[in-house]
C-alpha positions in Angstrom: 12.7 10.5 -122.5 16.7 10.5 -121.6 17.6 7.6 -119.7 19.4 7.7 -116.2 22.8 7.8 -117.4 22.2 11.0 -119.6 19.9 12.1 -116.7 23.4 11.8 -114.3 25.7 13.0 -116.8 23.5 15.9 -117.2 23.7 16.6 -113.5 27.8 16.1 -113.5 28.1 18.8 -116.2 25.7 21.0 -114.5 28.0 20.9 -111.5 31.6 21.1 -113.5 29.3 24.7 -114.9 28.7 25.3 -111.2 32.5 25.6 -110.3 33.5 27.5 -113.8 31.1 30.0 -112.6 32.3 30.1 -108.8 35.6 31.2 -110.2 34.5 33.6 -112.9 32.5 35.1 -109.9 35.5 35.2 -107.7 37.3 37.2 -110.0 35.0 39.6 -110.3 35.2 39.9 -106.3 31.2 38.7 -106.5 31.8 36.4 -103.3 28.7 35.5 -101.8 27.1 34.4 -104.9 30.4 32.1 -105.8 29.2 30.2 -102.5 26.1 29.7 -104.0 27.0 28.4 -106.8 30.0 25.9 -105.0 26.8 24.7 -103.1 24.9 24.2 -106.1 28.0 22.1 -107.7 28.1 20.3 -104.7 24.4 19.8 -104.9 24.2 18.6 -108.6 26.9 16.2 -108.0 25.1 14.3 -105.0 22.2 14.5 -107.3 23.9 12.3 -110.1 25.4 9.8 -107.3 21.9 9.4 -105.2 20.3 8.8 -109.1 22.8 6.4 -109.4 21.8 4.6 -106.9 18.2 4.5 -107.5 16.9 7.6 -105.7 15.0 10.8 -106.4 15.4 13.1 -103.8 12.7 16.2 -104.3 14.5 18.4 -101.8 17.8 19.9 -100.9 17.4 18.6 -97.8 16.0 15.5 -98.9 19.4 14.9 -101.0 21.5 16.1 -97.9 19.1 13.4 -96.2 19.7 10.7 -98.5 23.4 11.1 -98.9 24.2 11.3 -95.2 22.6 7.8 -94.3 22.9 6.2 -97.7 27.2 6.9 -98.5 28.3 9.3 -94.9 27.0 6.6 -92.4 27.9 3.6 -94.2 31.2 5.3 -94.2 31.8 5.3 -97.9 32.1 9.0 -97.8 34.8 10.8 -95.7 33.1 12.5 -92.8 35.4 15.7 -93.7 33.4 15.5 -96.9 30.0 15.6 -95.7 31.1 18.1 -93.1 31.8 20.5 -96.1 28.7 19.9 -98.1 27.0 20.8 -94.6 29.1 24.2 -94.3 28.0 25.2 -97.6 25.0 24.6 -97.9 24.6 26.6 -94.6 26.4 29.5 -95.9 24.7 29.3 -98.9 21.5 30.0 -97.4 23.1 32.9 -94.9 24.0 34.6 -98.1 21.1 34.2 -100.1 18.5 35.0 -97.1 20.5 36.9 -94.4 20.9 40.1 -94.1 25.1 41.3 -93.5 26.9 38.0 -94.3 29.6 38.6 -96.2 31.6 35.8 -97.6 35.6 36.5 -97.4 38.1 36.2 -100.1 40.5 33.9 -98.6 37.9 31.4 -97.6 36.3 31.7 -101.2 39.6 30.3 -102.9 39.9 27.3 -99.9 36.2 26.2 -100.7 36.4 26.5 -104.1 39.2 24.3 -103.7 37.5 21.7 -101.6 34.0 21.8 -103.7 36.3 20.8 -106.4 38.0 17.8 -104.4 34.2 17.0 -103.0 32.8 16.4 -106.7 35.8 14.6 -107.9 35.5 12.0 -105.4 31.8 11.7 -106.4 32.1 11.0 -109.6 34.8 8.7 -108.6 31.7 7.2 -106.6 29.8 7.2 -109.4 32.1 5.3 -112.1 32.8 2.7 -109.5 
């Protein structure tokens, strides 16, 4: 059995995969689904911080759960910060369950941008 520091490593690469496909998507003009996988980034990365912290969320809201009162709250994370992880995690489900939503170019490259500047600080969460 892998121990929880390969268990959060694991979930760090899984999310550095998550952006390197949001791009390759994006350049391929494949929008909506480069949302979903900037929300799953996001997702993996407060996966490996709430681990590192001793919890083992078993939801996606759960972790959103967990991370707002545990790191938002206590004001160790930037409200801007969880305000993103919020947005996309919202838009990810209007584009993976709605019917019309289309997610626009310009605003792809911004949250790409932000998804990447949202898992940094993370992991700067994590090694600290």
């Amino acid at each position: 059995m892998k121990n929880k520091e390969d268990f959060i490593n694991y979930k760090l690469q899984k999310a550095a995969q998550s952006i390197k496909e949001a791009k390759l998507l994006t350049e391929n003009r494949i929008f909506d689904t480069a949302l979903s996988r900037l929300y799953y980034g996001a997702f993996y990365s407060v996966n490996a911080l709430l681990i590192s912290h001793g919890f083992n969320p078993k939801t996606h809201t759960g972790t959103k759960s967990i991370f707002n009162k545990e790191f938002v709250l206590t004001k160790k994370v930037e409200g801007r910060f969880a305000d993103h992880y919020s947005f996309i995690m919202a838009k990810r489900f209007e584009a993976d369950y709605d019917d019309f939503v289309f997610v626009d170019e310009d605003k792809i490259e911004s949250l790409i941008r932000d998804t990447e500047e949202f898992i940094k600080m993370i992991s700067g969460l994590i090694k600290s």
